[in-house]
N, C-alpha and C positions, 0 to 999 in steps of 0.2 A: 598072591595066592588066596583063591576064595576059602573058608571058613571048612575047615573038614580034611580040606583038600593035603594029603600028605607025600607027595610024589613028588613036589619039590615044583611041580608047573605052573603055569597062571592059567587059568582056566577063566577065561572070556565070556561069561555067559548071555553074555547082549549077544555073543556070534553065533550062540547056538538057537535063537530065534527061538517066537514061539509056536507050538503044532499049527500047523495050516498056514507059514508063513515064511519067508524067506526074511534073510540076516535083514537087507536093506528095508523091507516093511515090517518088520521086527521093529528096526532102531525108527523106523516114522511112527510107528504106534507107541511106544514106549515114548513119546515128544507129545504125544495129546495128551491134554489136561483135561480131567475130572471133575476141577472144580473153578470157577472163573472163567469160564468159556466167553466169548465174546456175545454170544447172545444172551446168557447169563447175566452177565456184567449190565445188558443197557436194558433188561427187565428189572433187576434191582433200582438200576439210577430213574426209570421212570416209575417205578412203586414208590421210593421215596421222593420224588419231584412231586409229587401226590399226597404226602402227608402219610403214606402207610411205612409203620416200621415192624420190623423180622429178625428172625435168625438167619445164619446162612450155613447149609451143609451141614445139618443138623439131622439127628433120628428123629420123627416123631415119636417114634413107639420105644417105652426103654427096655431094656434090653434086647432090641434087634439092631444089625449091623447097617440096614438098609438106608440112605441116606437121604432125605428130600432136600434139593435144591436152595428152598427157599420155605421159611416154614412160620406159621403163625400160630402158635401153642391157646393160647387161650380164647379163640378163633377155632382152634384143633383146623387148621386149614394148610395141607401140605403140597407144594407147588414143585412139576419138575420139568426140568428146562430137555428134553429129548431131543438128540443127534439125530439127525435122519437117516446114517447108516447104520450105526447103533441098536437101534431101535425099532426097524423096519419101516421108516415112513412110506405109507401109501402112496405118495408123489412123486419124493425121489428115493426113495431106499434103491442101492444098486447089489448086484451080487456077484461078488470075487470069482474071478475065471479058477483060478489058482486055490488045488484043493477047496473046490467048489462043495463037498459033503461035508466037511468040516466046518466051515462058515456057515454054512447053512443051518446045523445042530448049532453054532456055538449064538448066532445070530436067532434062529428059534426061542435058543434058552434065554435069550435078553427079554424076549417078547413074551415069554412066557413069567417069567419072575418078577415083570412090570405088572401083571395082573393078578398076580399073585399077592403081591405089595400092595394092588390097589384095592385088594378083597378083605386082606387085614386093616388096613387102616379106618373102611368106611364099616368093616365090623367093631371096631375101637369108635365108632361115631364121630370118623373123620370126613371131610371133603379133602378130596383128593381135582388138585387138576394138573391136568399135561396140557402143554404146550410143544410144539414143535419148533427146532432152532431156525428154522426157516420163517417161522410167525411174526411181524413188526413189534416189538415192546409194546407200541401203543396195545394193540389189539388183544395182545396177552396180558397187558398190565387191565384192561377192562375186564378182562374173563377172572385175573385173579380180585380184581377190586367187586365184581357180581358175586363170588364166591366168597366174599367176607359182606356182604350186605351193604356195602357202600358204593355201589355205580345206580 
């Protein structure tokens, strides 16, 4: 019985999906990680193959909830590893057949709150870089090692 719930029923709430989604891409979304992504994972292992060491999943800014990737505090240098559905990639971003208005707002507001994050940070006297999950480690471990002054 979920937490509240007084009717005596189980209430299943993975089955009642999230808006704009049905149960079965509900429970595939709800399976995607946030943090350790596989592109993630081999941008860390060739940053440190490299000699550069970080936080991981970390705020730069305190008290905001917003999270970078990959993050160099005394550097103020915050790196984020971007899905390409996620995120709208110009290459391959795709768009949901299925409650096509709803993705498209909920998909907007990712895109908008990325720049939104990226206007605070470099107003904090941050460097901010995105990379795309699709980019090789190498190519983005150079763009993050130019952005810390060492390529």
């Amino acid at each position: 019985m979920g937490r509240g719930d007084r009717t005596g029923e189980v209430v299943d709430r993975r089955a009642t999906g999230r808006p704009g989604t049905d149960a079965a891409t509900s429970a595939r979304m709800a399976r995607q990680r946030r943090v350790g992504t596989k592109p993630e994972v081999a941008l860390r292992r060739e940053l440190h193959r490299r000699g550069a060491r970080f936080f991981v999943d970390r705020a730069p800014l305190k008290g905001q909830r917003r999270r970078a990737d990959i993050v160099f505090p005394r550097r103020r240098v915050a790196v984020y590893v971007d899905g390409c559905f996620w995120h709208r990639c110009p290459v391959h971003a795709t768009d949901p057949k299925n409650n096509a208005q709803w993705w498209a707002e909920k998909l907007a507001g990712n895109v908008a709150r990325d720049r939104d994050t990226d206007a605070r940070l470099v107003a904090e006297g941050w460097t901010v870089v995105r990379v795309w999950e699709h980019e090789s480690a190498e190519v983005a471990a150079d763009l993050v090692l130019k952005a810390l002054g060492r390529a």
